[in-house]
N, C-alpha and C positions, 0 to 999 in steps of 0.2 A: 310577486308571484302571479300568474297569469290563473282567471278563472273563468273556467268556459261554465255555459249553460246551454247544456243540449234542448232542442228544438223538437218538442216530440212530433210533431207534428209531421215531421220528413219519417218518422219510426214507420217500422212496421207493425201495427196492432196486431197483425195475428201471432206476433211474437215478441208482444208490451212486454210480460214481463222478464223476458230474457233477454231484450233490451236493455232495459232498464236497470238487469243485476250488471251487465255489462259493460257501460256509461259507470256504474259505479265502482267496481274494482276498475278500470281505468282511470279515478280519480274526481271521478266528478261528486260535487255536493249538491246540486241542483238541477232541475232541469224547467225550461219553459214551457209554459201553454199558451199557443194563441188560441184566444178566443173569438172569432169572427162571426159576424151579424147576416153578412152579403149585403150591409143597406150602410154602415158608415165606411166597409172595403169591400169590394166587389169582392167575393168568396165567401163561404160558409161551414164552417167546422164544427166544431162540441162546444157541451157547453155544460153544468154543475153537474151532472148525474156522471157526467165521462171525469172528470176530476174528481168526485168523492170515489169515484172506483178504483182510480190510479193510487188517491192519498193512503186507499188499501195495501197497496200491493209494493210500495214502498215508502222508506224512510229520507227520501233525498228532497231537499227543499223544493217547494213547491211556489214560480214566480208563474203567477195567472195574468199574462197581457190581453187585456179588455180592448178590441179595435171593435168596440160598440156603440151605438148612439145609445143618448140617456141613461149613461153608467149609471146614476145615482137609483133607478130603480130596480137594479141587480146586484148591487155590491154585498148585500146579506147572502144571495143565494149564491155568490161567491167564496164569500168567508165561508159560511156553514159547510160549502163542500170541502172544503181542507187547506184553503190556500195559506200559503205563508207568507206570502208579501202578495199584492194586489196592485195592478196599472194599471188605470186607465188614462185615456188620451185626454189631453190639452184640448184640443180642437173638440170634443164632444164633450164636454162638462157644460153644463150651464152653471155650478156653483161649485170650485175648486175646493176653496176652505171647506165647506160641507164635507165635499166629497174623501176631502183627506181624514177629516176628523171623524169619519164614519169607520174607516177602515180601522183608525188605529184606536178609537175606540174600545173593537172589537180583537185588541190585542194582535194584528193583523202588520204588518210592516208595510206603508202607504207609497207609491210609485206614480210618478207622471212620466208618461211618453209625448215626446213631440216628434213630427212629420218635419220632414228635410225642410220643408219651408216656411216651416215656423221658426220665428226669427228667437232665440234661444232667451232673447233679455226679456219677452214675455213673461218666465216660467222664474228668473233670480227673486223677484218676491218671495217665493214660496219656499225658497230652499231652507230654510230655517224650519221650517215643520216637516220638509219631506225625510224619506226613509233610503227613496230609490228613486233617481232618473235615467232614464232611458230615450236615447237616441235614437230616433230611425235613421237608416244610411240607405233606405229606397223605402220608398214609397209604399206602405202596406199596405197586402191582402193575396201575395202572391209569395212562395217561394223560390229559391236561385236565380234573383234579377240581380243585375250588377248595384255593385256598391258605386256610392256618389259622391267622389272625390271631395269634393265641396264642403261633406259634411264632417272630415278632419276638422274643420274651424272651430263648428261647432263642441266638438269634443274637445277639441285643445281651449276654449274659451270656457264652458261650463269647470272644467277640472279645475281650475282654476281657482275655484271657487272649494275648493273641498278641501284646503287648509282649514279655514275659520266655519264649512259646515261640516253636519256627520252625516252626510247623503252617501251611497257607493253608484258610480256610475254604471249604464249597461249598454252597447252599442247591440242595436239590431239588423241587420239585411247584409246580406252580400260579404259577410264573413267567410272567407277560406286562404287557405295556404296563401295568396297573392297578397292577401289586404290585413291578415291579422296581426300584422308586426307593425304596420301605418296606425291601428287602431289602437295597441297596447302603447305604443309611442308618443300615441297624442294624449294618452292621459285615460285610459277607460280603464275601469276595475275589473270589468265581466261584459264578454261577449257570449251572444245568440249566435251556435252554430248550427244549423239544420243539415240544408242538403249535405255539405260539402263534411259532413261526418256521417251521418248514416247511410250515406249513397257511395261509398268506401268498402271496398272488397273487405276489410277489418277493421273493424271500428274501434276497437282497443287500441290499434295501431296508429292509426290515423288520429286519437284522439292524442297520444303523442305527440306525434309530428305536429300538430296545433299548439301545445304547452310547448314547442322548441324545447321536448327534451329527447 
C-alpha cells in the first residue's frame, strides 16, 4: 500500500488548515516539513515556532526534515515543538550516533537523509538503530526540480535491507505522476509529494491519482 507525505511546504498557509483537513480525508497520515537553514541548502523556510503551531491544528504525523547544518544543536527545539519522527542529514551531523540517540531518546522516531551523491553504503552501519531513511532524488533546497534517475539504485539497494531491519523508507524530490510508480517499484515505503499535489486544480483528487486508485 502506497503512502504519501504531503510537502507542506508547496501548501498554501493562508489556508494551512483547510489544507491540511483536506490531505487528510484524502487519506493521508502524515505530512512533511522542510526545514531549511539557506546555509547547508540555498533557501530558507520555518522553523520550531511554524511546527509547534501546525502540531496544534492537527493530528497527522508529523516528519521534520532538518536540511541544516549542525543539527545536533537544534534537535531539542525540534522535538519540543511536536515532531514525530525527526531527519536530519548525513552530510551535516558531525556525530550520527549522538544524533540519533538524541531523538529517540526523547521518544521521537530518529531519520537520516542522504543527498543523491552520497554513496548509500555510508549510512548501512546505522540502520540497526535508525527509525527512518530518507532518500533525496534531487538535490535539496528547492522545490519541482526533476527527479534523478540514478537515485532508483539507491532505493532499490537500501530496501534491501529492510528484511532483517525495522527502518521504513522515504523517497524525496521530483515525486509526481511520471516517477511515482519507478519509486514505489524500487522498494520505498513513503513518498515526499509537494508541488505536483498541491499545485493541482483538487488535491483530493490528485492525491488519488498518486495512491493509483
Amino acid at each position: 500500500m502506497r503512502n504519501i507525505s504531503p510537502s507542506v511546504l508547496s501548501a498554501d498557509f493562508s489556508v494551512i488548515q483547510d489544507q491540511l483537513n483536506v490531505i487528510k480525508k484524502s487519506g493521508a497520515t502524515r505530512v512533511h516539513l522542510d526545514v531549511m537553514d539557506g546555509n547547508f541548502v540555498p533557501n530558507l523556510t520555518f522553523g520550531p515556532i511554524i511546527i509547534k503551531s501546525l502540531d496544534k491544528l492537527t493530528d497527522l504525523h508529523l516528519e521534520t526534515h532538518l536540511m541544516i547544518n549542525n543539527p545536533h544543536k537544534y534537535l531539542q527545539e525540534y522535538i519540543d515543538a511536536g515532531s514525530d519522527t525527526l531527519i536530519f542529514h548525513y552530510e551535516a551531523s558531525k556525530n550520527i550516533i549522538k544524533d540519533i540517540e538524541t531523538i529517540k531518546n526523547n521518544d521521537v522516531l530518529a531519520g537520516i537523509a542522504i543527498n543523491p551523491d552520497t554513496d548509500h553504503k555510508d549510512i548501512i552501519k546505522y540502520l540497526d538503530i535508525l527509525d527512518y531513511v530518507l532518500i533525496m532524488t534531487v538535490f535539496p533546497g528547492f522545490g519541482g526540480q526533476k527527479f534523478i534517475e540514478k537515485t532508483l539504485f539507491t532505493i532499490k539497494e537500501l530496501s534491501s535491507f529492510k528484511i532483517d531491519k525495522n527502518f521504513v523508507l522515504g523517497v524525496d524530490g521530483g515525486v509526481n505522476m511520471n516517477t511515482i510508480d519507478k519509486v514505489y517499484e524500487a522498494g520505498a515505503d513513503i513518498t515526499i509529494v509537494g508541488s505536483a499535489l498541491f499545485g493541482a486544480d483538487s488535491i483530493s483528487e490528485q492525491f488519488k491519482l498518486l495512491l493509483n486508485e
